[in-house]
C-alpha positions, 0 to 999 in steps of 0.5 A: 500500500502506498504512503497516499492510501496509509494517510487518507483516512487522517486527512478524512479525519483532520477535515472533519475536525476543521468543518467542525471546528468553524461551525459557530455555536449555539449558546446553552440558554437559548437551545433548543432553536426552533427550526421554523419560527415567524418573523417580528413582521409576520407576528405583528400582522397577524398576532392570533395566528402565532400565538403561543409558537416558540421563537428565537428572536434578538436586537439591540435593546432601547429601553428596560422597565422594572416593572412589579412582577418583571421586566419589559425589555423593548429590542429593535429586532435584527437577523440572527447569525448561525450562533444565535447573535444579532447582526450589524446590519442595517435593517429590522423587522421592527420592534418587539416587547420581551417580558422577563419574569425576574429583575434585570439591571438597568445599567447590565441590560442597557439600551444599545446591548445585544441581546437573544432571547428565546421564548413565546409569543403572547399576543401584542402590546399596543404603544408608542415610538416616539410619538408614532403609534405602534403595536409590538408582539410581546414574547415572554422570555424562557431564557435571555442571553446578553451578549458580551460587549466587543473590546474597546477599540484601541487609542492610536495618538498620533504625534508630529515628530518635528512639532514639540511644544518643548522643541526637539527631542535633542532641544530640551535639557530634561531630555538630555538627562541633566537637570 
């Protein structure tokens, strides 16, 4: 047998690790995902058609509300990418209302975090964007999961070599190391 046969079947192997390796993973809180869910627009057009049905919804969330038995997110609604995390694109489906059954921070649950929640769909809530009138569908949360910030971009200051306030490098004695 020749050394090409011998290492076919590592090769086989070493590829399917890799494939396995890049498939990006679901958060434990959030799986189940349902294979076939509505979309926010769908819901908001016809809300008694997918009342109750199991959702995987998230977005950017702009408001919490403590409220005496929960929490109401409201979460500008954005694609989902194959972990379950919200895009940066520049569309939406519109808004939706999360209820959560518990207290969330205000100041950890902050307007302009990611955030997937899975849950149910239970009807919709009439309010207000602004001053626009709109109806949001209202998911009652089984599990939520706020995603981490990214890290902070990097300070970059840029210098002018041959402006100095002190002069030149070579121009001020504190530099030259007498003083």
């Amino acid at each position: 047998m020749g050394k090409c046969a011998q290492c076919a079947p590592n090769l086989v192997l070493l590829a399917a690790i890799l494939l396995l390796a890049g498939c990006a993973t679901v958060p434990e809180d959030l799986q189940p995902v349902p294979e076939v869910q509505p979309g926010v627009a769908e819901v908001r057009a016809d809300p008694q058609a997918f009342e109750g049905q199991a959702v995987v919804w998230g977005g950017t969330v702009v408001s919490v509300d403590n409220l005496a038995d929960g929490t109401r997110l409201e979460i500008v609604s954005r694609p989902l990418g194959r972990n379950q995390r919200p895009l940066e694109v520049d569309r939406s489906d519109g808004r939706f209302h999360a209820f959560f059954p518990g207290f969330l921070d205000p100041q950890v649950h902050a307007p302009m975090r990611e955030v997937t929640v899975r849950g149910r769909v239970v009807g919709i809530t009439e309010g207000t964007v602004g001053a626009f009138p709109y109806t949001f569908p209202r998911v009652e949360v089984e599990a939520l999961h706020l995603w981490p910030l990214p890290p902070p971009e990097p300070r970059v200051i840029y210098r002018d070599p041959f402006w100095d306030p002190w002069g030149p490098y070579w121009g001020h004695p504190w530099r030259r190391g007498w003083w």
